[in-house]
N, C-alpha and C positions, 0 to 999 in steps of 0.2 A: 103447414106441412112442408110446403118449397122451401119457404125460409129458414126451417129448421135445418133439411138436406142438406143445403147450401153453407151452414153455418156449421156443419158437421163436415164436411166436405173440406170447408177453408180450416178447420182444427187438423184435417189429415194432413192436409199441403205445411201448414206452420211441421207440423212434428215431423214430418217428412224431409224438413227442411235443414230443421236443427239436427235431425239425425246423420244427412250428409257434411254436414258440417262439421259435426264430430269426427265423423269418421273421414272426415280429409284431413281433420285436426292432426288425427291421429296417426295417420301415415306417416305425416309431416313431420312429427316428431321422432317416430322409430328412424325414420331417415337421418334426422339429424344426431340423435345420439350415436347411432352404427355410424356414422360419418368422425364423430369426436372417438369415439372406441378404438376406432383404424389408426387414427392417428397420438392415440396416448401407446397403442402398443409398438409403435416407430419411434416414437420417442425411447421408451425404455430399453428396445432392443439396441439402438443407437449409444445410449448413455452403455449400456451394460458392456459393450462392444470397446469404447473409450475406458472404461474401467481395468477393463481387462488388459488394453496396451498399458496404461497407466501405471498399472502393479507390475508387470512385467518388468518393466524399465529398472527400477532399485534392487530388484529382489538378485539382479545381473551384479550388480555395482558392491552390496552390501556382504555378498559372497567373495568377492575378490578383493575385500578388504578382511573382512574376516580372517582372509588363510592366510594376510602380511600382519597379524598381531598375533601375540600368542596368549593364551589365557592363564600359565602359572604364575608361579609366586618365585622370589629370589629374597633369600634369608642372609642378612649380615652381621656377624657376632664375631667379637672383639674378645680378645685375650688379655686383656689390659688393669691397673686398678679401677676400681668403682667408679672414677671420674677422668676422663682424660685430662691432661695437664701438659702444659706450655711455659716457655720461660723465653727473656730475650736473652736471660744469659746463655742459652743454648742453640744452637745453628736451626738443630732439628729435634723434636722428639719423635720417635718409629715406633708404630703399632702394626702389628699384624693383624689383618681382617679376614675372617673366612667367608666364603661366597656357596651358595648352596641350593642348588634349583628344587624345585617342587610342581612338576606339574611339566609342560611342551614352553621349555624357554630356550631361544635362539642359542647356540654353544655359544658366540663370541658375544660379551657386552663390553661395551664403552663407560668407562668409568671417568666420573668428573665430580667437587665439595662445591659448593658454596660457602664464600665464608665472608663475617664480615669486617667491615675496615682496621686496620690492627695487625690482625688474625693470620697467617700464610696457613694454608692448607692444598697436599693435591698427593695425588696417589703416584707411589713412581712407578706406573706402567698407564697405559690410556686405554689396554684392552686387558680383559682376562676369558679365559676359557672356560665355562660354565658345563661341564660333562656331567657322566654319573657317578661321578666323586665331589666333595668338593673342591675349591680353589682357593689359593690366599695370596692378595694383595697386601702392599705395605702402602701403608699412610702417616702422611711426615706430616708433623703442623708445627710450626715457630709462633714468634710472638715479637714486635719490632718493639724499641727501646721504650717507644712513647704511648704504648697500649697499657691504659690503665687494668690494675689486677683485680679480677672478679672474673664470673661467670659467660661465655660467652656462647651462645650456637652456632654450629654448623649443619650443613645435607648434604649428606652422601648419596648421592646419586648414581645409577648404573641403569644403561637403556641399552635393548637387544633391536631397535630399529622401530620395530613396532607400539613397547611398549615400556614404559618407564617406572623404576622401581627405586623411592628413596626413604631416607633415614633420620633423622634427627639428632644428634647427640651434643651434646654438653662439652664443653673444654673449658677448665680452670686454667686462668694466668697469672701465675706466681711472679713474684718482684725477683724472688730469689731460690732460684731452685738448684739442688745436687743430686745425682744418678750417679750408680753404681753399674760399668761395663765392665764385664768378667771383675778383675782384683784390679779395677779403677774407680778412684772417687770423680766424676766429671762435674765441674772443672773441681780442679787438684786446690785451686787459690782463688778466694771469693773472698771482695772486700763490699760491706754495706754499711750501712748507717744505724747508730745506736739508735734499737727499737725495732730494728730489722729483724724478719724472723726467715728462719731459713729454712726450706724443707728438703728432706733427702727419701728418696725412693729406690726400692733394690728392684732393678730391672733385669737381670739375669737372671737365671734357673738355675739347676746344676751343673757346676765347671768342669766334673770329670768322674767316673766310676768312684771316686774315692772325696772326693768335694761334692756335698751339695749344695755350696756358694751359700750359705752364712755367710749376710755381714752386718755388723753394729757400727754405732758411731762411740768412739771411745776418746774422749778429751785427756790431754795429756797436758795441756797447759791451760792458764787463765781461769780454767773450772775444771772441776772435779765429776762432772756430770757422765754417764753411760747410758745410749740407748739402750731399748730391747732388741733383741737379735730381732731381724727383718726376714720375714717370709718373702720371696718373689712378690713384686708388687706393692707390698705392702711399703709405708712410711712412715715419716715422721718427723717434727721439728722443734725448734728452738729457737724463742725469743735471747738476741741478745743488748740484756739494755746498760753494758758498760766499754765504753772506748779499750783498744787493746788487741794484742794478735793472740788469736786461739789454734791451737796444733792439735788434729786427732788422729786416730788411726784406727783398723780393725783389727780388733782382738781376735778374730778368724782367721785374720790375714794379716799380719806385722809389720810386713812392708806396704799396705794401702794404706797410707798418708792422705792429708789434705791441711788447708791451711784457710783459716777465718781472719780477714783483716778488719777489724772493725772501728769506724772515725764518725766524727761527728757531723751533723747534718750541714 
């Protein structure tokens, strides 16, 4: 009967034992997680704290560049035939470009081409005034003696400071090219080489209330040949493949002469 007490007694003291045990366990731990909790929420408030100077700082910067760029569009279109054209026998060709805002673009742009080796291009003014009208620039482009004839590109470029707007366009280079300024063949006297072919282009519009500047190409010597009358812009040419001087004139106009020399290679 002692011995049973006794062994019932020492069952209390064990469970009694393990039950402080636990529950020291157990304090132990809420202490130590509330101790980690304190400090995840320093963390975050720290980090969120840094976040917030962080986004601050650009949002300053990316404002004050915004307001030095403008967001429209600037449109350039050419009054010209279907292909620009170039010639070394000619100083300069001039095209008129119209300029045309669309949208918050700076009034003044700076205009500048790209072109490449051969090629001369450049606009004769370096600014134009882009208002609520449009504007038109002239664009001259040559061609030096020793630039082979075919196809070449150019970029038209115009920037208001902030932002840059450019173009692409095409320029043919003829070996031998002729224009028509008001009641002139330019040049008057063109000598080439048999196989040469030569192209002429009516660049003028109407010369007066009573002329709407017609003009053709009419041979009066060497061949009996007549263009079609030329609308503005429009062209046209002629292989010549026999040595000899060719005279023609416009049938619209009696006194616009010009003169074809033509010799051998």
């Amino acid at each position: 009967m002692i011995r049973s007490l006794r062994n019932l007694e020492e069952r209390f003291n064990q469970k009694s034992r393990l039950c402080f045990c636990v529950k020291v366990d157990s304090n132990g731990s809420h202490s130590v997680i509330s101790t980690i909790a304190t400090a995840i929420i320093v963390v975050i408030i720290v980090v969120a704290i840094g976040l917030v100077a962080v986004l601050q700082i650009p949002a300053k910067n990316s404002s004050t560049q915004s307001s030095t760029r403008s967001s429209g569009e600037v449109s350039m279109q050419f009054v010209y035939p279907e292909t620009l054209v170039a010639s070394s026998d000619l100083s300069w060709m001039n095209y008129s470009l119209t300029f045309a805002s669309n949208g918050p673009v700076l009034s003044n742009l700076s205009l500048s081409v790209l072109a490449p080796t051969g090629l001369l291009a450049h606009f004769s003014q370096n600014t134009i005034a882009v208002d609520a009208s449009p504007s038109s620039a002239t664009l001259q482009i040559g061609a030096l003696q020793s630039t082979v004839p075919g196809n070449y590109q150019i970029m038209l470029i115009a920037t208001d400071g902030g932002s840059t707007y450019s173009e692409n366009e095409t320029v043919q280079v003829l070996k031998y090219l002729v224009v028509t300024i008001g009641t002139s063949f330019v040049p008057g006297n063109l000598t080439v080489m048999v196989g040469g072919s030569i192209t002429w282009i009516r660049l003028n519009g109407n010369l007066s209330q009573y002329d709407n500047g017609d003009h053709d190409v009419d041979f009066s010597s060497g061949i009996s040949t007549v263009s079609p009358t030329l609308a503005q812009y429009e062209s046209w040419n002629y292989t010549f493949s026999q040595i000899g001087n060719y005279d023609y004139y416009c049938k619209y106009h009696p006194f616009m002469t010009g003169e074809i020399r033509v010799v051998s290679g």
